[in-house]
N, C-alpha and C positions, 0 to 999 in steps of 0.2 A: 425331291420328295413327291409323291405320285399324288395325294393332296395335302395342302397348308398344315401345316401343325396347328394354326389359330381357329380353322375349323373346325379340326377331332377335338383338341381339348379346350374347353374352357369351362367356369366355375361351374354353369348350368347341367351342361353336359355330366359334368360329378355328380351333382343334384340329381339326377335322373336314371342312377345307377343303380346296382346289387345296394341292399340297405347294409351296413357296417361301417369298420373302419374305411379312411378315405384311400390307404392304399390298396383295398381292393377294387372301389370303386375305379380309380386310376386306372388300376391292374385291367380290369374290366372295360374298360373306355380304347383302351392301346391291344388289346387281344380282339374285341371287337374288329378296330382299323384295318388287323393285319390281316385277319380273316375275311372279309369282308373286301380285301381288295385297294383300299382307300392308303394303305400302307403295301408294300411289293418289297419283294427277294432286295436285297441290297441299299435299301432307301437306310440312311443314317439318320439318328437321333440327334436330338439338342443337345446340346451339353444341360447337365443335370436343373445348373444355374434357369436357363432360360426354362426349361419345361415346368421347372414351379412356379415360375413368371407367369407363363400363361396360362395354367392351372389355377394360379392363387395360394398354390397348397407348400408343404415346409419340400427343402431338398430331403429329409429325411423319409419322408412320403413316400417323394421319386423314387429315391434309391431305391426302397424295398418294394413297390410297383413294379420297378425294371430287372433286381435282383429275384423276383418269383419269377419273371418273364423268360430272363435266362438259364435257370433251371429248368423249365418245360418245353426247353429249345426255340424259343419264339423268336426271340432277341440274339445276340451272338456277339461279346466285348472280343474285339481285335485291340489289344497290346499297343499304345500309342497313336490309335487311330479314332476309339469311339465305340460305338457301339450299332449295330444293325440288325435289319430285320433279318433274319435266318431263313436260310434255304428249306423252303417246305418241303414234308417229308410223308409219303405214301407208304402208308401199313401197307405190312405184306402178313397175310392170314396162312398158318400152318395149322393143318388138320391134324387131331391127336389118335385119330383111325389109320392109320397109315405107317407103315414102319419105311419110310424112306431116307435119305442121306440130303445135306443140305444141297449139294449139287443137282442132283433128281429132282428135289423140292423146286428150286425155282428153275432149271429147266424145262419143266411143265407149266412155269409162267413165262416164259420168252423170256428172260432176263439174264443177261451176262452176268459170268461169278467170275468171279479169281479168289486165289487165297496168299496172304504172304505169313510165309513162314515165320513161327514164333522159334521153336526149335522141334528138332525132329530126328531120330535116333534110338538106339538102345542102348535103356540103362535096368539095373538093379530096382528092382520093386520097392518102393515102401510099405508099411505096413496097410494101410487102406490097398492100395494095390494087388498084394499079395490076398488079402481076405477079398476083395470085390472079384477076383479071378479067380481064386482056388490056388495058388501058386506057393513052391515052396520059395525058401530064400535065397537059393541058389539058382530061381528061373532070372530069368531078363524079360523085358519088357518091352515093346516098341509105342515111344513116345511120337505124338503128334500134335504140335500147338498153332494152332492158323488163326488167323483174322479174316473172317469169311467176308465178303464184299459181293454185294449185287446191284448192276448197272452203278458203280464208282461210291455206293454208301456203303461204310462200314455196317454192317447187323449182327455178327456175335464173334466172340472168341471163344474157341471149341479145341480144348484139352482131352485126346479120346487117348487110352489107354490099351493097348491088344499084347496077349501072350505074344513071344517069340516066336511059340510053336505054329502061331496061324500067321505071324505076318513077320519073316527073320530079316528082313531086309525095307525097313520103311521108309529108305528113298527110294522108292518104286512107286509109292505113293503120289500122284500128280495131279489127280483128280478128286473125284471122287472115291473115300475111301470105301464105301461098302460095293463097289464095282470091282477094287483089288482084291478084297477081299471075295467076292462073290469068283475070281479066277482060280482065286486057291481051294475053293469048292469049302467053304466057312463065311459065307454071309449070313446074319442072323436072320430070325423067323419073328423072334418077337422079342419085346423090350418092354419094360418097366421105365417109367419116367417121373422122378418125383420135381416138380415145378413150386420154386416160393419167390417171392420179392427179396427186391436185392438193391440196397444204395450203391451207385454207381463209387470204385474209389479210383485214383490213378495206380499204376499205369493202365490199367481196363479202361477208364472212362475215356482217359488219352488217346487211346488205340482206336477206340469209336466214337471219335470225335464229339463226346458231351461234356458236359461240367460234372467235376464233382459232384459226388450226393443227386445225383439223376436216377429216376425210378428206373431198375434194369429186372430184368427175369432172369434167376439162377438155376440150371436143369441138370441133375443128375441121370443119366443112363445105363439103365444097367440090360447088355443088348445076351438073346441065347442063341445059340444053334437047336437046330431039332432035336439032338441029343439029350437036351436040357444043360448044356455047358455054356460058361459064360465067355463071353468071345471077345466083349468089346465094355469097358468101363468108362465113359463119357461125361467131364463137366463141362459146361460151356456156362455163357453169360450172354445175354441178348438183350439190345437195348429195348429198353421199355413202348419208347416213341414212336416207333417202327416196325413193331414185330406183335401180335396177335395170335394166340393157340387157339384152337376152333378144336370145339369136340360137340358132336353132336347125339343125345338123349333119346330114345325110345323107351314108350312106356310099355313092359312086357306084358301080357295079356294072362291072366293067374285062372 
């Protein structure tokens, strides 16, 4: 451990906290450490037993001190091992002025992407489908479900939805999809994005390696052509932790 655990905690140290209950305090004492440096990527915990020993305070305390801990990604319980400090994680800021593709997106921050495949294919529209596109019920659809990853962190799961007619073959798809699309002369112009908060559940939360119940952002797309046709029907899920939309305000001059 990068320093003593009998250093970071002890009763005084709670004394000198957030005023409230004592497991924020706690809470508050142990986010300090890690931020701060005095706690590092990998450094394991006490078992629950000792850290209310040296706190003073109930293991019931701990628990929910460490269980807020690991919902905001601070901490990280590994399955028969404990629990550890969690690999810190650098926001990555996406401008809401910009109609680009996640690939484009961090490409213009030097960052390797990859994606693995969720599923991908064509099938039969559902109802939301069929209305988000215009499509009768006899169109087909080409389905695309990826787990986006930049420089080896998971950051969204992004379900885009496209007529047949613009995209009839979507293992073609390897990259970036608004670059296939932009081959077939149907990359969109402009996009509607409606963005709300989102508790994280599994298999999503699984897939971007947080906990259950972790703050995520859930974004609907709805992408045009020049035409005014809708081209492209987009959910995704992006983790909360890691990911920041930037829009930027001007005040108009009347």
């Amino acid at each position: 451990m990068s320093t003593p655990l009998a250093a970071i905690l002890t009763p005084e140290s709670l004394q000198s906290g957030v005023p409230g209950p004592l497991y924020l305090k706690l809470r508050q004492t142990l986010e300090e450490a890690i931020t701060s440096g005095k706690l590092n990527y990998g450094d394991a915990l006490p078992a629950e037993r000792d850290l209310a020993d040296h706190a003073n305070v109930s293991r019931v305390t701990v628990r929910k001190a460490v269980d807020d801990l690991v919902k905001d990604g601070l901490l990280v319980r590994r399955h028969g091992s404990g629990t550890f400090v969690a690999k810190p994680v650098a926001k990555v800021q996406q401008s809401l002025s910009r109609l680009t593709s996640f690939t484009e997106d961090m490409a213009r921050r030097g960052l390797n992407t990859r994606a693995e495949w969720i599923d991908r294919g064509l099938f039969h529209p559902s109802p939301d489908e069929m209305m988000m596109l215009g499509l009768p019920a006899d169109a087909l659809v080409a389905r695309l479900g990826r787990l986006r990853v930049a420089d080896d962190m998971p950051l969204a799961i992004e379900r885009a939805c496209i007529s047949a007619e613009f995209l009839p073959d979507p293992l073609q798809v390897q990259g970036s999809l608004y670059a296939a699309l932009e081959k077939r002369g149907c990359r969109p112009v402009r996009a509607v994005q409606r963005i709300s908060a989102y508790n994280m559940k599994d298999p999503d939360a699984s897939m971007l390696g947080v906990p259950p119940g972790s703050a995520g952002l859930s974004i609907e797309r709805i992408s045009y052509l020049r035409t005014g046709r809708v081209v492209e029907f987009t959910r995704s899920i992006y983790r909360g932790d890691a990911y920041d939309f930037v829009a930027e305000l001007t005040l108009s001059e009347t």
